[in-house]
N, C-alpha and C positions, 0 to 999 in steps of 0.2 A: 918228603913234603906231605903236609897232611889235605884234605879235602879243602878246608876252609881257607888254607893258605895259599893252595893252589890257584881256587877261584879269584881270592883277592888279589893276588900276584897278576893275574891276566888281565884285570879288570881293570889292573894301575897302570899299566900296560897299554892296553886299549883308550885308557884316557888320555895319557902323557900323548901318545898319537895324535887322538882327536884333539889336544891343545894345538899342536904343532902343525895340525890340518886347517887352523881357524875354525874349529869346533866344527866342522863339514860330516864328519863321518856317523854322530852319533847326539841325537837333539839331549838337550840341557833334561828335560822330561825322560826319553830313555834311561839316560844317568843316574837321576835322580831312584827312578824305578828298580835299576840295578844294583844301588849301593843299600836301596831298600834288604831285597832281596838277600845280599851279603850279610848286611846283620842280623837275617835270620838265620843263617847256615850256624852259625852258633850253638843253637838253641837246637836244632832238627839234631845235629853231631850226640847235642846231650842226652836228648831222646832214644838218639840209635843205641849209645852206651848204656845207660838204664836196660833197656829191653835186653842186649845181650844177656848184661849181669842177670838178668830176672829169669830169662831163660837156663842159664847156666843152673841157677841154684834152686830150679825146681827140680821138684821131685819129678821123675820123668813118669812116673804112675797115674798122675795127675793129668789126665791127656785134656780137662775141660781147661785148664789154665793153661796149661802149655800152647793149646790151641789160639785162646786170646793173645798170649803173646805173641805167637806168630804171625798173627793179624795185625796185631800193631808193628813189628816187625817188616813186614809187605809195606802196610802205610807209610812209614817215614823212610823206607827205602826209595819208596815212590816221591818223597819229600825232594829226598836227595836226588832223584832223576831229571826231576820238575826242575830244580837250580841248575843242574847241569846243562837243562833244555834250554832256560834261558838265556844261559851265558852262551849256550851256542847258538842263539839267535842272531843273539849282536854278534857276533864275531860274521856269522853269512851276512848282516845288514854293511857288517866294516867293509867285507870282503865286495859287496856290490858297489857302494857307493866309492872306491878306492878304483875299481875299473871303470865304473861310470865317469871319475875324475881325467880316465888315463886316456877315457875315448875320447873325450872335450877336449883334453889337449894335444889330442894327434890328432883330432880335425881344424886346430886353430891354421 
């Protein structure tokens, strides 16, 4: 399973949930924000591939380009960090609001 399918796998996941919660766990805006997010991972994925390939096929003599691309390299690593941070936000926000649910109904 790749990066982008993973995230989106989890994410449909987490939402099929929050239907079945009466949308409780996670606002219609978080959602929205999220599936944002996912259709950039697309694009960040394409960027990571580029760079490799560009790194691969330099000359490794070359340390002023090689260097840039490792910079950009670091950045869209940090791309891909950043989406993973995300999606582990909401999953800690499921994971509160899901005990928050369980404490209201072991004090009903």
């Amino acid at each position: 399973m790749n990066i982008e399918n993973s995230v989106k796998n989890t994410f449909e996941l987490i939402k099929k949930i929050n239907r079945k919660m009466n949308n409780s766990i996670i606002s219609n805006e978080e959602e929205k924000e999220q599936e944002e997010n996912i259709r950039e991972i697309s694009e960040i994925i394409n960027r990571f591939n580029v760079i490799l390939e560009n790194i691969d096929k330099l000359n490794k003599e070359n340390s002023e380009k090689l260097l840039r691309e490792f910079i950009q390299l670091h950045l869209v690593i940090g791309d891909i960090e950043w989406q993973y941070d995300q999606l582990h936000e909401i999953i800690r926000k499921v994971i509160e609001n899901i005990e928050c649910k369980n404490e209201i109904s072991d004090n009903i």
